[in-house]
C-alpha positions as CSV (number, residue, x, y, z in Angstrom):
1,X,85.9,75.3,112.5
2,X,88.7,77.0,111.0
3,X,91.7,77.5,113.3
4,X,93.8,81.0,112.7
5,X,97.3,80.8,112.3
6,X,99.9,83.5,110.4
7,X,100.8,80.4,107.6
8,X,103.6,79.0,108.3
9,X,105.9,81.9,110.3
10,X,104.6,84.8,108.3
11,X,105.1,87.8,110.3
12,X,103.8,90.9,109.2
13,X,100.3,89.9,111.0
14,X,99.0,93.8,111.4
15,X,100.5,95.7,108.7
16,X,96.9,96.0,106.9
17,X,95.5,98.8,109.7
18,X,97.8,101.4,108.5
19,X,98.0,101.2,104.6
20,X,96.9,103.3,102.0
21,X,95.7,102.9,98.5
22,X,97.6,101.9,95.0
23,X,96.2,103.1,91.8
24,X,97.7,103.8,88.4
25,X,100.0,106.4,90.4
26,X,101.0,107.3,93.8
27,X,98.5,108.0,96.5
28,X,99.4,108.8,100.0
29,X,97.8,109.9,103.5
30,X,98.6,111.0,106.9
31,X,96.5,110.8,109.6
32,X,94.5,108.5,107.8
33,X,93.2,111.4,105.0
34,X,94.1,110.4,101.4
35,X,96.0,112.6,99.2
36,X,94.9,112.1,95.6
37,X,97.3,111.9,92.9
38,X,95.9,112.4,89.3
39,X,93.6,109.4,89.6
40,X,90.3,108.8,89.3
41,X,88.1,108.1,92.7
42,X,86.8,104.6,93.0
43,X,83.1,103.8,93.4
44,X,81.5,104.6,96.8
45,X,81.0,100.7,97.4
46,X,83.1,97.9,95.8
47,X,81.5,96.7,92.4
48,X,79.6,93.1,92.9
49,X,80.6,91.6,89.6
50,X,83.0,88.8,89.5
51,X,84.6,90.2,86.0
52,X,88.2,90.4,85.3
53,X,89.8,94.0,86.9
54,X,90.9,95.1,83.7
55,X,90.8,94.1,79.5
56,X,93.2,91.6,77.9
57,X,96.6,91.8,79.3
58,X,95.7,93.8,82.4
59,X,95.5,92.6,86.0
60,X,93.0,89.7,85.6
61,X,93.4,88.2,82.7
62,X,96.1,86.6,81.7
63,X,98.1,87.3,77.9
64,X,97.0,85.2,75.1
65,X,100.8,84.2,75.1
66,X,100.5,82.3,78.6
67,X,99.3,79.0,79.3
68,X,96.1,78.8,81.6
69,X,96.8,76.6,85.3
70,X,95.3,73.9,86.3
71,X,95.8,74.3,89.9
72,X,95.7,71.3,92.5
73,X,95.2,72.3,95.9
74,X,95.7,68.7,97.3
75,X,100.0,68.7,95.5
76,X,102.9,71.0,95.3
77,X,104.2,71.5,91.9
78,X,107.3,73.2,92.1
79,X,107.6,74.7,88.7
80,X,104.9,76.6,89.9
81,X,106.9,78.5,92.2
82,X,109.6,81.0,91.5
83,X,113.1,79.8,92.6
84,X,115.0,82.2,95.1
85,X,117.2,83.7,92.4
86,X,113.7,84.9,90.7
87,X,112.2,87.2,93.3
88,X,112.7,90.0,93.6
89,X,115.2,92.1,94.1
90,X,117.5,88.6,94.7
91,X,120.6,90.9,93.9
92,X,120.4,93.2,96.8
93,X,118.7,90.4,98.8
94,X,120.0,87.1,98.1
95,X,117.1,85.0,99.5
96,X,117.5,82.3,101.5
97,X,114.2,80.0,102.3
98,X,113.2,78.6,105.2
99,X,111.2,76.4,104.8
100,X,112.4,72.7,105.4
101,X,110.1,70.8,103.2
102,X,107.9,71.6,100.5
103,X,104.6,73.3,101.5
104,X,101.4,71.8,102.7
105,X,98.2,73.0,101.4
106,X,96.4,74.3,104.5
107,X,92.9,76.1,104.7
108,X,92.9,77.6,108.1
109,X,92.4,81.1,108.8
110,X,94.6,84.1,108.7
111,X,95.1,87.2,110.8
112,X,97.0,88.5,107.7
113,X,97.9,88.0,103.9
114,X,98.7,91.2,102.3
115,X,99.4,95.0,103.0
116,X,96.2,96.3,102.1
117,X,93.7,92.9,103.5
118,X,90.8,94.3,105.3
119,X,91.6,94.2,109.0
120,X,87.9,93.6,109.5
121,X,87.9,90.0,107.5
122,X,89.9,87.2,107.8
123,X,91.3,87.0,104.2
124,X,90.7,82.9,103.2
125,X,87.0,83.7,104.0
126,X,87.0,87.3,102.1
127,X,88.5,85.9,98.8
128,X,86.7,82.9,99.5
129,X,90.0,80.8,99.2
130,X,89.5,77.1,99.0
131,X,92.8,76.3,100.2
132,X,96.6,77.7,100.0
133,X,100.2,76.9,100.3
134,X,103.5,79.3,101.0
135,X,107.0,79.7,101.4
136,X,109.5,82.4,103.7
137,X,112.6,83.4,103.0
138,X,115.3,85.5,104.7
139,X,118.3,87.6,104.2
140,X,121.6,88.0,105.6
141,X,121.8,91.7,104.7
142,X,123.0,93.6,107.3
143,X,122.1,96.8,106.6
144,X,118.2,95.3,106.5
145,X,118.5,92.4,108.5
146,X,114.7,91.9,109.3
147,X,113.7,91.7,105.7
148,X,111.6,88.7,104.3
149,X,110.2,87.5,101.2
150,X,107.4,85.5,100.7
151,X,105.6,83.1,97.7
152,X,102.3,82.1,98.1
153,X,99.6,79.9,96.2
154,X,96.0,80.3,96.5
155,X,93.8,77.9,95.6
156,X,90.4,78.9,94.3
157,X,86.9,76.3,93.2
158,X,87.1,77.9,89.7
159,X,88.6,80.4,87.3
160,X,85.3,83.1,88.1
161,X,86.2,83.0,91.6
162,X,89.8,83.5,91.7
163,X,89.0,86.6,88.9
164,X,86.8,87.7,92.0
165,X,89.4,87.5,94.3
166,X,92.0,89.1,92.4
167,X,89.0,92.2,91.6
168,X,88.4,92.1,95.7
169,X,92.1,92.4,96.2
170,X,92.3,95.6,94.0
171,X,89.1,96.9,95.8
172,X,91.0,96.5,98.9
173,X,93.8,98.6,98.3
174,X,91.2,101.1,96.6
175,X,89.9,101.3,100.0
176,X,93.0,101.2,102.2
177,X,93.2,105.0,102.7
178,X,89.2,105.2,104.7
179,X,90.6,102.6,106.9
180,X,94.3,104.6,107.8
181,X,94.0,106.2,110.7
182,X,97.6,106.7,112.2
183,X,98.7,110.0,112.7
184,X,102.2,109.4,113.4
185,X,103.2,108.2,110.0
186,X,102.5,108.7,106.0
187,X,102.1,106.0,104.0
188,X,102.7,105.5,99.9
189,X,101.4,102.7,97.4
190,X,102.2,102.8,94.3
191,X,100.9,100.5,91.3
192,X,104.2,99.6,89.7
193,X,103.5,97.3,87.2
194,X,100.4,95.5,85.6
195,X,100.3,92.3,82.8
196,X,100.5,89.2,82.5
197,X,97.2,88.5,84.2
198,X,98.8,90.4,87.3
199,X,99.4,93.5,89.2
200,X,102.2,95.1,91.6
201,X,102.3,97.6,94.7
202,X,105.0,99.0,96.4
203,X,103.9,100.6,99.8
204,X,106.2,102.9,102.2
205,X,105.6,104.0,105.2
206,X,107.5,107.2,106.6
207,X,107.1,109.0,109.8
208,X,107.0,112.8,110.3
209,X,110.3,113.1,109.4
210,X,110.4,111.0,106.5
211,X,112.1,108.2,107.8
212,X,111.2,104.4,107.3
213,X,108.6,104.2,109.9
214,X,108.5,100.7,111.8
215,X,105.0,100.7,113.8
216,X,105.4,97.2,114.7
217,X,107.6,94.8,115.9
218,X,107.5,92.4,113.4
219,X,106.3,94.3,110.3
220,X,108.6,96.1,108.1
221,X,108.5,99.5,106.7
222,X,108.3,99.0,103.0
223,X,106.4,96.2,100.9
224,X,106.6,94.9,97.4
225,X,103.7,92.8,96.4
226,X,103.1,91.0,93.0
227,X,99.5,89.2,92.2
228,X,99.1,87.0,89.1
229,X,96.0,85.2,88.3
230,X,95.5,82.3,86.2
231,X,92.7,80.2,85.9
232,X,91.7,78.7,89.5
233,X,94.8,80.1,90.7
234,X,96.7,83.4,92.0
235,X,100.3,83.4,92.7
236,X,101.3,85.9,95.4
237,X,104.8,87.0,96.2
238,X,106.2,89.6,98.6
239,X,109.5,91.3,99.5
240,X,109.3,93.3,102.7
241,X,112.0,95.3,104.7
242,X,112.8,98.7,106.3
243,X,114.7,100.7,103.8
244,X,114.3,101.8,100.4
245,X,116.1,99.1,99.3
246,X,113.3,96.9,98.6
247,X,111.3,99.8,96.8
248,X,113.1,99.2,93.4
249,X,110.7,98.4,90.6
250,X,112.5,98.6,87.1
251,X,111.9,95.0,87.0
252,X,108.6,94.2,88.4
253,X,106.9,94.0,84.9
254,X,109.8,91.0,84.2
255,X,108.5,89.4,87.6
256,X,104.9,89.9,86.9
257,X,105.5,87.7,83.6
258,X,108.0,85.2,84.8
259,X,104.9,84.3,87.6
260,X,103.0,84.0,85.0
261,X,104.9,81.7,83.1
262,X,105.8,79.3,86.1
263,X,101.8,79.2,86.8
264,X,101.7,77.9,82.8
265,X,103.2,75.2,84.1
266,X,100.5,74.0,86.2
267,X,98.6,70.8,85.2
């Protein structure tokens, strides 16, 4: 039996019950009633097929231009992984890892992964991960002190199930607005970027007054999340804090692609 643990010291552990949905523009809600913005509805139910979430060059299927990966659940390769300089928002940030040693691939289960992760399913199980590995960072920024960023690398049997992960991810944040229910707060996601065989979001969350709303202890206001797939892999990273400062996303298309090209590396 799997044992649940948060990966390492991952600490946003209940962000998911309180998120909303990304599409191609912003979408918001309060009280846990979406607010459309000139998007198209999803499907009543999640689509079964395993297909790539978009055509060439979209989220889910990576550019002609970038090498498949060939990803090994039981090794780290470090190319794979972006060096701190490389995620995002380093300049305002200046990441500093902690981890001591390189990951471990692990497959136990989590109570959390990303912002929009059905609460109701514990996420290796729900995308059907085989195994994954990750990496936290920190900042010294004062004026955000309890921001983090995170890398992550998940580990799937085959290229069609990691496609069917990356499809159940952006179903999951399609749905995120039916299962918001808090009244005290209004939260934003925003699809910032797609390509490379990835997508990005950027979620706020305000309260009444339309300040940075922190619900939890140990979960910031305002996340950045970047998804690229490739092959049996996807390559997750994450910059969270409690101010706008982490909402910038001029460069997300740049990050989007230079995951890709580190997951090229793969072999």
């Amino acid at each position: 039996m799997k044992k649940t643990t948060l990966a390492g010291s991952v600490r946003a552990a209940t962000l998911a019950g309180f998120l909303c949905l990304g599409l191609s523009t912003v979408t918001s809600c309060s009280g846990g009633a979406a607010e459309p913005a000139d998007t198209v509805r999803p499907a009543a139910a999640p689509p079964s097929s395993a297909a790539a979430p978009g055509p060439a060059g979209s989220a889910g299927s990576a550019g002609s231009a970038q090498a498949a990966a060939h990803g090994d659940a039981t090794r780290y390769q470090a190319s794979a992984w972006l060096p701190a300089e490389s995620l995002p928002l380093y300049g305002t940030y200046l990441w500093l890892s902690e981890n001591t040693e390189d990951p471990k691939s692990s497959d136990d289960a989590l109570n959390w992964m990303y912002a929009c992760s059905d609460g109701g399913k514990e996420p290796t199980a729900a995308l059907k991960i085989s195994a994954y590995q990750t990496r936290q960072y920190r900042t010294d920024l004062k004026d955000d002190p309890r921001a983090a960023a995170f890398q992550w690398m998940l580990y799937f049997k085959d290229e069609a199930a990691a496609k069917a992960a990356l499809t159940k991810i952006e179903n999951d944040y399609a749905y995120c607005a039916a299962r918001s229910s808090d009244e005290s707060s209004r939260t934003t996601v925003v699809k910032t970027a797609t390509g490379s065989g990835g997508i990005s979001w950027l979620t706020t969350v305000r309260d009444k007054d339309g300040k940075p709303h922190v619900a939890f202890a140990d979960v910031g206001s305002d996340a950045h999340e970047y998804f690229v797939q490739s092959s049996n892999v996807i390559s997750l990273v994450q910059a969270m804090g409690d101010t706008p400062a982490i909402d910038p996303a001029t460069a997300d298309g740049q990050t989007l692609g230079t995951m890709a090209a580190a997951l090229g590396t793969m072999r």
